[in-house]
C-alpha positions in Angstrom: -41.6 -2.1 10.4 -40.0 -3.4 7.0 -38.3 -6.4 8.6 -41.3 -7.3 10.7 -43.3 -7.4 7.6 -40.3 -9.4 5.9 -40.5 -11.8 8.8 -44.5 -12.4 9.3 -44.7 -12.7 5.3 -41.4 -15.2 5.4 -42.9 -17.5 8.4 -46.5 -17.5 6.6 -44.7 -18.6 2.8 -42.7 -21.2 5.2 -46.6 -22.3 6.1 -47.8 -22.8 3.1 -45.1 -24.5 1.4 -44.7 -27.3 4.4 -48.5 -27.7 3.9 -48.3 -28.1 0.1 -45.6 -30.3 0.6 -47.7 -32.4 3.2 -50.4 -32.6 0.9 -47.4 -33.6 -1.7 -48.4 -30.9 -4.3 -44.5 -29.8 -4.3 -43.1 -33.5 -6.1 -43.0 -33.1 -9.7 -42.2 -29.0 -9.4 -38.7 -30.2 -6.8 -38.0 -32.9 -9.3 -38.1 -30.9 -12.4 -36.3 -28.6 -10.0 -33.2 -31.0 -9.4 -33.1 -32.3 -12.9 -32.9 -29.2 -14.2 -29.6 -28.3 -12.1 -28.0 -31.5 -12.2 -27.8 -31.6 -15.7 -24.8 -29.6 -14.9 -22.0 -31.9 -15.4 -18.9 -29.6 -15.5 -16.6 -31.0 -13.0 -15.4 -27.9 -11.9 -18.9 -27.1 -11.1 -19.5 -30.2 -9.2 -16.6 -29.7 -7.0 -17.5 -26.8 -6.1 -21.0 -28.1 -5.0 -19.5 -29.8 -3.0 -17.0 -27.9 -1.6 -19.7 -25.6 -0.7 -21.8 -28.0 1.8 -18.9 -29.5 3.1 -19.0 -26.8 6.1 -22.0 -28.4 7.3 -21.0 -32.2 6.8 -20.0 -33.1 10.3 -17.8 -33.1 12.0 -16.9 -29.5 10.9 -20.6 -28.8 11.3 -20.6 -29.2 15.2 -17.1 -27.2 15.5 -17.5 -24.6 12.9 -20.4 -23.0 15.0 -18.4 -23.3 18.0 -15.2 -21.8 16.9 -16.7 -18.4 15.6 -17.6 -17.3 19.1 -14.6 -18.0 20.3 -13.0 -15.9 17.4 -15.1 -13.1 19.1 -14.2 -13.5 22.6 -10.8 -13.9 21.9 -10.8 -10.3 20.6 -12.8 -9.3 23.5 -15.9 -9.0 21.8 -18.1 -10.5 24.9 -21.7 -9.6 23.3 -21.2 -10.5 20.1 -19.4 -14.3 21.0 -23.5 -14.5 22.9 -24.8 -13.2 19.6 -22.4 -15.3 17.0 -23.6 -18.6 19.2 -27.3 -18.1 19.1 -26.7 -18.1 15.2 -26.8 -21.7 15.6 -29.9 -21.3 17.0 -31.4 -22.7 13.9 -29.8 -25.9 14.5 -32.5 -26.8 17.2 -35.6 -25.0 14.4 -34.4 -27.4 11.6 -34.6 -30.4 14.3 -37.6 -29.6 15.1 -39.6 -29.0 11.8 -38.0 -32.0 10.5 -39.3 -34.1 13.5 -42.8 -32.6 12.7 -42.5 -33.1 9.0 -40.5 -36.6 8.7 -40.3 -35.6 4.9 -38.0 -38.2 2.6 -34.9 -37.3 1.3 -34.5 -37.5 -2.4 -33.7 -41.0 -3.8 -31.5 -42.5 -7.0 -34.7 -43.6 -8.3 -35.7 -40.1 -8.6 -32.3 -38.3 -9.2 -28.7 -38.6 -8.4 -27.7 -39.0 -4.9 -24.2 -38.3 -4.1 -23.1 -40.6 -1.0 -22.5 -38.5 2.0 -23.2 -38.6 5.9 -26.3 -37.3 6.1 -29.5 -38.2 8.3 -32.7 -37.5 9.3 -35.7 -36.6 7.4 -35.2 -33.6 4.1 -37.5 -30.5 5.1 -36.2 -28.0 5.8 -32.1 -28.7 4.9 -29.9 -28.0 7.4 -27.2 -27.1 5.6 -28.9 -23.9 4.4 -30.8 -22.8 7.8 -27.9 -23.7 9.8 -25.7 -21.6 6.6 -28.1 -18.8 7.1 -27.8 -18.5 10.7 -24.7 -19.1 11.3 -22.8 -17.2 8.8 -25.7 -14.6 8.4 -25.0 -13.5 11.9 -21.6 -13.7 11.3 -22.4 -11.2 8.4 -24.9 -9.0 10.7 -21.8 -8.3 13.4 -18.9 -7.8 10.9 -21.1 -5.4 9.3 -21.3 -3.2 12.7 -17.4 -3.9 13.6 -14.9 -1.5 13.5 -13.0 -3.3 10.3 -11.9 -1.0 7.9 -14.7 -0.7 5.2 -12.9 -2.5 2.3 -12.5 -5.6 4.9 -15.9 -5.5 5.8 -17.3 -5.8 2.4 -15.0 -8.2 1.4 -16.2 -10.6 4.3 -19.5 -9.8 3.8 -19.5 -10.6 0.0 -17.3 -13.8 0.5 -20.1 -14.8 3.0 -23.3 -13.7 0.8 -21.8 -15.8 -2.1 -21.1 -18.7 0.9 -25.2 -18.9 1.7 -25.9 -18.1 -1.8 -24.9 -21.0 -3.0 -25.4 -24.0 -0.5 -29.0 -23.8 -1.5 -28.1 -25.1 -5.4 -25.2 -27.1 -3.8 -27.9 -29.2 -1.6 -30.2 -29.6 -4.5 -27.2 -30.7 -7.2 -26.0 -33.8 -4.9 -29.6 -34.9 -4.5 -29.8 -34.5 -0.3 -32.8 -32.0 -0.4 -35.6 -30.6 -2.8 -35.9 -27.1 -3.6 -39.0 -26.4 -0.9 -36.8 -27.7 1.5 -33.9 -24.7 0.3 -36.5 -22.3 -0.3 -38.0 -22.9 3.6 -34.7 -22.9 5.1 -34.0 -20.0 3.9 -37.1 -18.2 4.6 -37.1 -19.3 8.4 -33.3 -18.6 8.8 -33.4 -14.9 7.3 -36.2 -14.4 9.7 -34.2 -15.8 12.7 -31.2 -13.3 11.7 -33.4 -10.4 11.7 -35.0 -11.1 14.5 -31.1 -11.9 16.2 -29.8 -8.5 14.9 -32.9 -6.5 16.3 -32.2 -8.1 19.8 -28.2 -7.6 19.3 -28.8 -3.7 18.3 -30.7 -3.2 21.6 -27.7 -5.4 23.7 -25.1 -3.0 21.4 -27.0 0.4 22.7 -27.0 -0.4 26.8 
């Protein structure tokens, strides 16, 4: 009952924030936002920024997603190679909000915008539903495995810390605003939840 709550009240906050952001109430909150965390200018810090994202520049963010299952079949794991590939199901819900919402990415007039191949329009980002889905599944089966304990929670932090911070990373090289993090995050926790529910009743037959 908790996680459907979690995932009706996450879909309805996705609602209203791509409204207000329609209605452009969200601009001056996402660029106080960004200037607050790109005044940042460590260079350790900004490397690792940008380290973070780089999982979902492509190409490594078409073959990443691909190679997991395949890690999971390998092993002979045949459910959860189905399961680690519908975590990039939020590939195809980024697409299409972003179609809907054709939202403009941040631009050096506004911020700094560090070059990188990137397209389309900037709600929701990519990076972090894709992150989220992806490597929050990834999370979700390694969690039920039969790793030793220490393993498991060492994956599990390492991949926490991984979608913890590609939200920030997005927002300090100027590609998204934070309603566009904030969303992503929101409709790829809900995706997870509602993959792990359907992978839990696969798991018992």
């Amino acid at each position: 009952m908790l996680k459907i709550s979690y995932v009706v009240a996450a879909l309805t906050t996705s609602g209203v924030i791509a409204w207000n952001v329609r209605k452009g109430r969200t601009a001056d909150f996402d660029l106080a936002i960004t200037t607050a965390i790109q005044r940042r200018k460590h260079p350790a810090f900004a490397r690792l920024m940008w380290l973070v994202s780089w999982a979902g520049f492509p190409p490594q963010s078409r073959t990443l997603p691909m190679i997991w299952p395949l890690v999971w079949l390998v092993v002979g794991r045949r459910v959860e190679s189905l399961v680690q590939l519908a975590g990039w199901g939020t590939s195809a819900i980024s697409g299409a909000v972003k179609m809907s919402m054709r939202r403009p990415r941040p631009h050096i007039d506004n911020c700094i915008v560090i070059p990188a191949r990137i397209g389309g329009s900037s709600f929701p980002s990519g990076h972090v539903i894709n992150y989220t889905g992806v490597y929050g599944t990834m999370a979700m089966l390694l969690s039920t495995s039969r790793l030793p304990r220490p393993v498991r929670r060492i994956a599990f932090a390492a991949i926490a810390v991984k979608i913890a911070l590609v939200g920030p990373s997005r927002i300090y090289l100027g590609h998204h605003w934070f309603t566009d993090v904030v969303t992503s995050y929101l409709l790829g926790s809900s995706y997870v939840i509602v993959l792990n529910s359907i992978y839990r009743r696969l798991a018992r037959r």
